[in-house]
N, C-alpha and C positions, 0 to 999 in steps of 0.2 A: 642661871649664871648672872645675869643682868648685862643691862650696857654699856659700852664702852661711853662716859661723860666726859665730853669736849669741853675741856675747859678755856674758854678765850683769854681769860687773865693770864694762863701762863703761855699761853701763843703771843700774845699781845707783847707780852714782855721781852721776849725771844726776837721780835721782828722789830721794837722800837728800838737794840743793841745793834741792828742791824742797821739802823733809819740815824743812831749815831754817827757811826761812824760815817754814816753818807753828808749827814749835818756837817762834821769835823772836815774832809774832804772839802767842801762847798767854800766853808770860811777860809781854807787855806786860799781861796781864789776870790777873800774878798769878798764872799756871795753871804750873806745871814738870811736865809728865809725867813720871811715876815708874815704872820697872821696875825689878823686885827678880827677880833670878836665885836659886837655890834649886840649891847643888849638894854633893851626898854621896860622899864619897871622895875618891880622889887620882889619878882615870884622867887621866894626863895627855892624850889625844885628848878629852875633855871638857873638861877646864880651860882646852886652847889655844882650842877652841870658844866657852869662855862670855865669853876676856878678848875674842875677835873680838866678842862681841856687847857687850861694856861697850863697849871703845873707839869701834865703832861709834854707841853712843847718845851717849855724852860729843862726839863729835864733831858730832854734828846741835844738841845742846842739851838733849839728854835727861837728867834726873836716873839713875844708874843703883848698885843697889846689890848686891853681891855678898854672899850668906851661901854662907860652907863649915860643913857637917858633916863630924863623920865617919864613916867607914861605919861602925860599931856605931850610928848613930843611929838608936832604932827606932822604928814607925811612928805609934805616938801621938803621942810627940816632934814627928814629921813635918808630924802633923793640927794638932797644937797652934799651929804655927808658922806654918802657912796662917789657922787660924783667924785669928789675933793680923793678919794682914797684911790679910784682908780687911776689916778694922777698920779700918784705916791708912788714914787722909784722904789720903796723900801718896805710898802707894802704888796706882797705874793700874793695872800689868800685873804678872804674878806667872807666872810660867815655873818649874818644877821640870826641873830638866834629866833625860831620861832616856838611858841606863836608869839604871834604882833597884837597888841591891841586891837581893837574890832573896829578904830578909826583908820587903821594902815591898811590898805592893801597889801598880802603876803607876795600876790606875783608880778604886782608893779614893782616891787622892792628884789626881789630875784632880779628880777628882768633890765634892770638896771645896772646887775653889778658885771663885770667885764667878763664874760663866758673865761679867760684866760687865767683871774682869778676868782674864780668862782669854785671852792674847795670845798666844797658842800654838794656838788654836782647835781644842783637843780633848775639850771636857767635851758629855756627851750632850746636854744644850741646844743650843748652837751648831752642834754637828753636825747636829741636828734641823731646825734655822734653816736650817742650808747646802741639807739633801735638799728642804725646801720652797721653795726659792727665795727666803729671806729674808735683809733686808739683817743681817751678823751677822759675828762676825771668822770668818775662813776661813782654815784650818791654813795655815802659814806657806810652805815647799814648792811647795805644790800650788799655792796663791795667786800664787805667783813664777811658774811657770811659765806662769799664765794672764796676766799680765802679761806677761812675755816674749813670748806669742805674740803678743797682741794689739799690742804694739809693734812687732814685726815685720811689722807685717800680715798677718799669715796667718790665712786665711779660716778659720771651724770650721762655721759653720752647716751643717748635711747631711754636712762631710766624714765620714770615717768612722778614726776615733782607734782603733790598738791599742797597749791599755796592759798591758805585762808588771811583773807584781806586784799583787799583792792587801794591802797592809799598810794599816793601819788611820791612819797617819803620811802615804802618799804613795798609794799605787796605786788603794785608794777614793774617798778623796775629792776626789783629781784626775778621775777618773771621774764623780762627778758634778756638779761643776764644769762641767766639758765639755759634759757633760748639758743643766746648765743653759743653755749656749750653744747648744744645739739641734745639736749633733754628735753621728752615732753612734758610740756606747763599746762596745767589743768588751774584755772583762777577762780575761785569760790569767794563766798562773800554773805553777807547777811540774808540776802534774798534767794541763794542755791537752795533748790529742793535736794533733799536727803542725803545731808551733807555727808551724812558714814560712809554710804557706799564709796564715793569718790575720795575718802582720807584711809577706806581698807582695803584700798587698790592702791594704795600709793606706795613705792621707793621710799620715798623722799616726802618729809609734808613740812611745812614751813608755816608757824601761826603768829601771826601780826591783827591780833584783833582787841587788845584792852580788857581782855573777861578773865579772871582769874580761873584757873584749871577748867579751860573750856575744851581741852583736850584730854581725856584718860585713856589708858591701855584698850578700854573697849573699844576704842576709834580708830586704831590704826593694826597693819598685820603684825605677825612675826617677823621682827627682825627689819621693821623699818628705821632709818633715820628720820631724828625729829628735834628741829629747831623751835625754839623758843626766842620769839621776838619780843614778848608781851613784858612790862612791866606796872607792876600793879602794886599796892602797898595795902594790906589789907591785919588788922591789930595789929599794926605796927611796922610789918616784915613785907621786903620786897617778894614779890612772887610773880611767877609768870603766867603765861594763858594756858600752861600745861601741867596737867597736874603728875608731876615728874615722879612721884614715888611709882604711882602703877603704870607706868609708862616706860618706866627704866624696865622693870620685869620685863618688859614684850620686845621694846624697840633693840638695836644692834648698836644705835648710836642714838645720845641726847644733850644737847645742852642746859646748863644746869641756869638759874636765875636768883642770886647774881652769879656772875664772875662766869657769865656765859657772850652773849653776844655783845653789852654793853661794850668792854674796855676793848674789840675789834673794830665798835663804831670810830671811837674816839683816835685810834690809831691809823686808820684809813684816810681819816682828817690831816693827821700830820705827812702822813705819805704824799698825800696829796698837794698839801703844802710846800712838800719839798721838791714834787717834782714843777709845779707851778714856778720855783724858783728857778731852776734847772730850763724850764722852757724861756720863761723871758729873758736869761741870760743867754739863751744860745749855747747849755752846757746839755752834752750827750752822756 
């Protein structure tokens, strides 16, 4: 029969009608949520990135503002211009797009911007918030996916989740996310010995590793769910770390790459953003 394919584009769509009308609400009270993006260089796979997340905001109601540097920009520059924005009444959310140049430190530059606008949910605060079980913005990604499942209804309590990749961005702290749902997390990574066994035991398997179909049907049981984090581009066409044709045969549930996990990153962002507004005005 095949599996049932999660599509995030039309989730994503579904929950930013919702993150409208929360926007529309907000400004009756005077309030515009503000994200200011922070992007250095000219990678164009970042720039097409950051306009998806402007237009994105502009379309719910979100204030959004783009600064480009350029890549000589160096890192006190960096700090200074974080500084200046956590100041900013009107900036909410503050996102540095990574990656930075290899002159920037990426966790000096985190670690700088105010844990309270921090929509991107990677400064050691927030992260600390996440492992304790507190309410706190939670990495953008990760965040999606746990929405996605829970939209799907798919059980995690007790199931038992294997997630390939250990990244500081997706493979940890979707892991302890999961955690939190009271799911066992099993964390693989490039140097797991035998890697099958532990992805055809799995519920749930979760792959954030950059390899194009490094996941097939042989790897996983019957009737498991299987996200696809991975995006690759390979003669041309986006693809994932799964190679989803023989994978849909076996799995119950899979997302597909694109219009799989991407547009729930992106939207998790604007959530985020809105509640970041919401928090520093003292709106419940």
């Amino acid at each position: 029969m095949g599996a049932e394919v999660i599509y995030g584009k039309q989730l994503a769509t579904e929950i930013r009608e919702d993150m409208k009308q929360e926007a529309a609400e907000l400004r009756e009270k005077g309030i515009i949520p503000g994200l200011t993006v922070v992007l250095i260089g000219d990678d164009p796979a970042s720039l097409s990135y950051v306009r998806g997340k402007q237009k994105a905001s502009e379309k719910i109601g979100l204030a959004s503002n783009l600064i480009e540097l350029p890549e000589n920009t160096s890192e006190v520059e960096l700090l200074d211009l974080i500084g200046q924005l956590n100041q900013d009444g009107e900036v909410h959310g503050i996102l540095v797009q990574l990656p930075l140049p290899d002159h920037i430190d990426d966790q000096k530059v985190i670690e700088a911007i105010e844990p309270q606008k921090d929509v991107d949910g990677f400064h050691p605060i927030n992260i600390g918030r996440m492992m304790t079980g507190q309410d706190t913005f939670y990495p953008c990604t990760p965040y999606g996916i746990l929405v996605m499942l829970k939209r799907a209804r798919i059980a995690l309590e007790g199931r038992h989740v294997v997630i390939i990749g250990r990244s500081n961005l997706v493979g940890k702290p979707v892991g302890q996310l999961l955690l939190n749902e009271h799911a066992t997390v099993t964390h693989c990574h490039s140097r797991t010995e035998n890697l099958q066994h532990h992805t055809r035991h799995a519920d749930i398997v979760i792959v954030a590793v950059g390899k194009p179909a490094f996941i097939t049907g042989d790897d996983i049981k019957e009737g498991a769910v299987v996200i696809d984090v991975g995006v690759n581009r390979v003669d041309g066409k986006l693809t994932g770390d799964v190679d989803f044709d023989s994978v849909k045969e076996k799995a119950s549930h899979v997302t597909p790459v694109p219009k799989g996990v991407g547009p729930m990153t992106i939207t998790m962002l604007l959530s985020n953003t809105i509640q970041a507004a919401k928090s520093i005005h003292n709106v419940t």
